[in-house]
SEMI-217992 format. One record per residue (C-alpha): residue in one letter; x, y, z. Coordinates in steps of 0.05 Angstrom, whole numbers, padded with zeros to 5 digits, always signed. Layout:
<pts>
AXYZ/...
</pts>
This chain:
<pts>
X-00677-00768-00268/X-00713-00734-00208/X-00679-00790-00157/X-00608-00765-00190/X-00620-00693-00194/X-00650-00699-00113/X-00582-00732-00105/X-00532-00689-00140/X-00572-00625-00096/X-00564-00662-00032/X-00493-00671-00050/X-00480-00603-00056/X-00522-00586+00008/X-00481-00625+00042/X-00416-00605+00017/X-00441-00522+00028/X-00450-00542+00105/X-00393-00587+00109/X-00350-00531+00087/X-00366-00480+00149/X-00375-00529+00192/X-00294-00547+00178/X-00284-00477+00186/X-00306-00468+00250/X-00272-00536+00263/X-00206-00507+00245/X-00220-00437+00285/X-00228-00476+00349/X-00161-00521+00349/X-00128-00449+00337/X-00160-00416+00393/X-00146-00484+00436/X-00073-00481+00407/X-00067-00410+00431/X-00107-00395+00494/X-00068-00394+00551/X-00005-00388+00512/X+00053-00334+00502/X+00063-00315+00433/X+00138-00290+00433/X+00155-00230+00372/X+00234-00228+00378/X+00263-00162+00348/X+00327-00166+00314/X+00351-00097+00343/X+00363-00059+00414/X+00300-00023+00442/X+00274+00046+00416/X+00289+00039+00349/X+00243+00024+00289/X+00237-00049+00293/X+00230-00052+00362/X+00171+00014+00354/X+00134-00025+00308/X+00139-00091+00340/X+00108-00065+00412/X+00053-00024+00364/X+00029-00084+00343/X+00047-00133+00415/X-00010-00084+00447/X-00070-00112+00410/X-00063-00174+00365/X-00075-00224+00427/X-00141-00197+00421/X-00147-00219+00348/X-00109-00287+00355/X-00163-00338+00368/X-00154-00362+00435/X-00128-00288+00453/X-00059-00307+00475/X-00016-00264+00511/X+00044-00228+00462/X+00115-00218+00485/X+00160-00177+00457/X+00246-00215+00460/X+00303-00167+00441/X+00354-00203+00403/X+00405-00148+00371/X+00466-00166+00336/X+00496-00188+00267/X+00453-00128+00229/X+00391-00170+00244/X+00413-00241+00230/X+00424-00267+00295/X+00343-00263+00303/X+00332-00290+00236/X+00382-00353+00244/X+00348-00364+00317/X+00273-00365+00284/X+00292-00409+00222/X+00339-00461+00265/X+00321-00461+00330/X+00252-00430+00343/X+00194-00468+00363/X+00158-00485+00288/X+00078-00481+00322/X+00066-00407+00308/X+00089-00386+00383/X+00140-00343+00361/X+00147-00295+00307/X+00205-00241+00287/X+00219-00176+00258/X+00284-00164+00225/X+00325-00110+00178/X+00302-00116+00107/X+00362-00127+00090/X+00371-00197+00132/X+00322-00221+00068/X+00356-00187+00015/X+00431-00198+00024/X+00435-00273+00014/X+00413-00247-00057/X+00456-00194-00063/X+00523-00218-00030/X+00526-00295-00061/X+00546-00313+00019/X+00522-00383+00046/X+00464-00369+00101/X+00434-00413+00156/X+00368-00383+00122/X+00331-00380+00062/X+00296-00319+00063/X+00240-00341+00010/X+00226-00401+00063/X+00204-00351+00117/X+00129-00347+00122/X+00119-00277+00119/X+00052-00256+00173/X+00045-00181+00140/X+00091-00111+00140/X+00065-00064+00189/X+00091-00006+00143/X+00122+00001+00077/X+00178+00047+00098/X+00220+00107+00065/X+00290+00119+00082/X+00328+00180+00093/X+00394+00204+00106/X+00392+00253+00172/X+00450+00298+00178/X+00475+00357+00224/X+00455+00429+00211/X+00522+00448+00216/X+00547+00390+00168/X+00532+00441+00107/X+00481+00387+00074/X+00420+00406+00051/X+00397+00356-00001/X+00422+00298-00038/X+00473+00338-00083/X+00499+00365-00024/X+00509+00294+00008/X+00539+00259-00043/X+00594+00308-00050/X+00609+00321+00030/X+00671+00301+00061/X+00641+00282+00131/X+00624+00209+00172/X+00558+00171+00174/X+00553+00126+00230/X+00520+00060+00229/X+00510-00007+00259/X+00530-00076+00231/X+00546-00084+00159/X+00484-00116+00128/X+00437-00067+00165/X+00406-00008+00124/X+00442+00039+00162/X+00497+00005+00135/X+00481-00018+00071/X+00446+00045+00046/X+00502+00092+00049/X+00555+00040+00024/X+00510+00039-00039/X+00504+00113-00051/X+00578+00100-00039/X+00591+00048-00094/X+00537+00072-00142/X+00530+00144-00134/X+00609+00158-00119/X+00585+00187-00052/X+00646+00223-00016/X+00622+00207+00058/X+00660+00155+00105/X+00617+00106+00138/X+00636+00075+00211/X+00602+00014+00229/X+00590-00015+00296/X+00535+00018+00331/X+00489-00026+00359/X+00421+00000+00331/X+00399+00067+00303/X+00386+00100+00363/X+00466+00100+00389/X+00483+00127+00329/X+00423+00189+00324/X+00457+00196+00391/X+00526+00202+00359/X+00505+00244+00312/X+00476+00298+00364/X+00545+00288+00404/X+00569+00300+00336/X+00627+00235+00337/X+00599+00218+00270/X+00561+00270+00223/X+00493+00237+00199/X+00458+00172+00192/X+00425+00150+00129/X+00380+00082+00124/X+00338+00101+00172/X+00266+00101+00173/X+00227+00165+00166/X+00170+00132+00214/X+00233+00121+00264/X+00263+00194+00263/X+00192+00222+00272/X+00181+00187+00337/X+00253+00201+00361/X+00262+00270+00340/X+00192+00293+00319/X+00205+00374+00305/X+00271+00362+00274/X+00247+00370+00213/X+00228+00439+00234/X+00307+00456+00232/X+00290+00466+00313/X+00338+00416+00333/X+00411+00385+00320/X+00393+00361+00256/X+00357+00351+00193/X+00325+00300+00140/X+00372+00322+00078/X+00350+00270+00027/X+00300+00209+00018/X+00328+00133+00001/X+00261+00107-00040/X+00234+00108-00106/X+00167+00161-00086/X+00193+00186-00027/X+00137+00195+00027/X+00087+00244+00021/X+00099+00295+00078/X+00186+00299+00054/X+00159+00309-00014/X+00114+00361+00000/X+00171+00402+00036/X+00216+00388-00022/X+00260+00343+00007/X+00306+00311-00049/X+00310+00236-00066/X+00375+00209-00079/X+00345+00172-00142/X+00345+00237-00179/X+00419+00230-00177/X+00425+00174-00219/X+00468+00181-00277/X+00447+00133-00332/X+00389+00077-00335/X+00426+00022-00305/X+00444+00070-00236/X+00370+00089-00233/X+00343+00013-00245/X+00396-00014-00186/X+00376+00038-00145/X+00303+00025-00161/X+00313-00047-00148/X+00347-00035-00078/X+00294+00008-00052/X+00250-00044-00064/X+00270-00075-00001/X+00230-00016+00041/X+00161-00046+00016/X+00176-00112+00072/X+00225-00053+00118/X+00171-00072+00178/X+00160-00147+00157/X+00130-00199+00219/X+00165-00267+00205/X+00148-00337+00216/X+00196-00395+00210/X+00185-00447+00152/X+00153-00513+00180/X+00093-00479+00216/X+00020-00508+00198/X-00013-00473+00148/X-00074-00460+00195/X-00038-00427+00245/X-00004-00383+00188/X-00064-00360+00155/X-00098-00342+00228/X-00041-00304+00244/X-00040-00271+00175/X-00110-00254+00196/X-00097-00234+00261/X-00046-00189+00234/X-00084-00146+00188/X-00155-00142+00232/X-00093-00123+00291/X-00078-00057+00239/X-00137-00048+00230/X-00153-00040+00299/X-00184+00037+00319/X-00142+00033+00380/X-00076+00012+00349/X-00086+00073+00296/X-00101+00112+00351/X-00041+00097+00387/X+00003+00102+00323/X-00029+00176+00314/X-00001+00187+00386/X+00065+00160+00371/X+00068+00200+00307/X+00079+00140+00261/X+00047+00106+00197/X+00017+00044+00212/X-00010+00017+00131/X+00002-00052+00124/X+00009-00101+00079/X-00010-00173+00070/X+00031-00227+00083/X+00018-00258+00016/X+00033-00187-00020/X+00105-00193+00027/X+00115-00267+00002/X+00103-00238-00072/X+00149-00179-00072/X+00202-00226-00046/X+00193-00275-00100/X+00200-00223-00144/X+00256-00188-00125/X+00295-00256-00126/X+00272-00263-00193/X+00308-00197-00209/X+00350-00196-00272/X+00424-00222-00258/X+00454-00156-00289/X+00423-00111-00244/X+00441-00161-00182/X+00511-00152-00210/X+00503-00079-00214/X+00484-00072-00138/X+00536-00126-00112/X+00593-00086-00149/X+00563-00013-00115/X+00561-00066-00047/X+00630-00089-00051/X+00682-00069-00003/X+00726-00019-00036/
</pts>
């Protein structure tokens, strides 16, 4: 009995110092994998606008929390609402955890939403963390006559926006189809920035899908009324705490039944992954949970929430496992409320 009992501890000695021992194994193939190497994030949007904010936020300082401390790259790919970068990191990209992407939320969600055949499956991705769980608004002129939601749904004016299946695009066709907004929406901008542009040159009369972290950093006193334009209403379920302590409006208030209020509800979901990091399916599991680690200690960072203070942005992430979650379960969404946001979707 004592020989099998000394045996059974020894056993489990040796499997308690086998099991860091593997660990630090494991640690130093990543760092060998990535020292010396360029870790690439490609954007799937022209410079200065969110993705592209976010994505340099966060190229400053994870090298120095990627084992091996690799040097990190930021690629501009713009075009297709986002899906050009997304079709280049599932089919093409490199599957070794050098290269990583940020899209539009809605480059995950409309292979759900429009039935169409993609080159992706967005569940596949292998989702790193979101930098920020984002709320939307709709920014208008001051001269437009919009002041709040109400006011927006009824006006007879133009929101610019960039490709169809980006939120700028996507967002207002919904309060479109759903809501019975009035509003005309032009696409073909090529990110958010040419049309906030557009808007102060006044070709179009507001933008709506656009991140509140975005318009802060662009136009940071405009929601002072000192400038060309204002936030009139919030696209998200709890709006974010600054717009709802000035009593900006959410457009979910306007919902006229159940039903409007759950597609809506189910929609906005999409702004919980709005500043998602992206691998491509394929990569080793290692390298995915080091990166996933990398990511968060990277937020986490004193000197990247210092520098988000100084870019006056909110930098609160979330996992990448909580991403892959709220993805699942938004796919697992039921088929009537789908059918409900498809038919708001649809070209009319």
């Amino acid at each position: 009995m004592a020989r099998s009992h000394f045996t059974s501890a020894f056993g489990l000695s040796a499997v308690l110092l086998a099991a860091p021992l593997a660990h630090a194994q494991d640690s130093d193939a990543i760092a060998k994998f990535y020292k010396d190497r360029v870790v690439t994030i490609a954007v799937g949007s022209s410079t200065g606008g969110g993705l592209d904010t976010y994505a340099r936020l966060v190229s400053r300082w994870m090298g120095r929390h990627i084992p091996g401390n690799p040097n990190v790259v930021i690629s501009n790919m713009p075009g297709a609402g986002g899906n050009i970068v997304a079709n280049n990191l599932y089919n093409i990209a490199p599957k070794d955890g050098s290269i990583m992407a940020i899209t539009f939320p809605s480059v995950i969600v409309d292979p759900l939403l429009t039935g169409t055949t993609r080159t992706f499956d967005p569940r596949k991705f292998n989702y790193v963390g979101n930098a920020n769980a984002e709320v939307l608004v709709c920014m208008v002129r001051q001269d437009s006559g919009v002041k709040n939601a109400a006011d927006l749904i009824n006006a007879d004016i133009i929101i610019g926006a960039t490709a169809p299946g980006s939120t700028t695009a996507d967002f207002p066709a919904l309060t479109k189809g759903l809501l019975g907004a009035k509003f005309r929406v032009v696409t073909g901008y090529q990110g958010s920035r040419e049309v906030t542009l557009a808007v102060e040159r006044n070709e179009v009369q507001g933008i709506c899908g656009l991140g509140w972290s975005t318009l802060k950093v662009q136009y940071p006193e405009m929601i002072n009324g000192k400038l060309f334009g204002l936030v009139a209403t919030q696209e998200d379920v709890k709006g974010h705490p600054d717009l709802n302590a000035l009593g900006i409006s959410k457009l979910i208030d306007m919902a006229r039944n159940d039903d409007e209020r759950a597609a809506l509800k189910m929609f906005y979901a999409q702004n919980g992954f709005s500043r998602a990091f992206l691998l491509p399916p394929g990569v080793p599991t290692d390298r995915i949970e080091a990166l996933r680690t990398a990511f968060m200690a990277t937020m986490a960072d004193p000197d990247l929430q210092a520098d988000a203070k100084k870019m006056n942005i909110d930098a609160m992430p979330t996992t990448g496992a909580e991403v892959q979650a709220l993805i699942e379960q938004m796919y697992a969404t039921s088929p009537a409320i789908v059918e409900k946001v498809k038919a708001a979707l649809a070209p009319k």
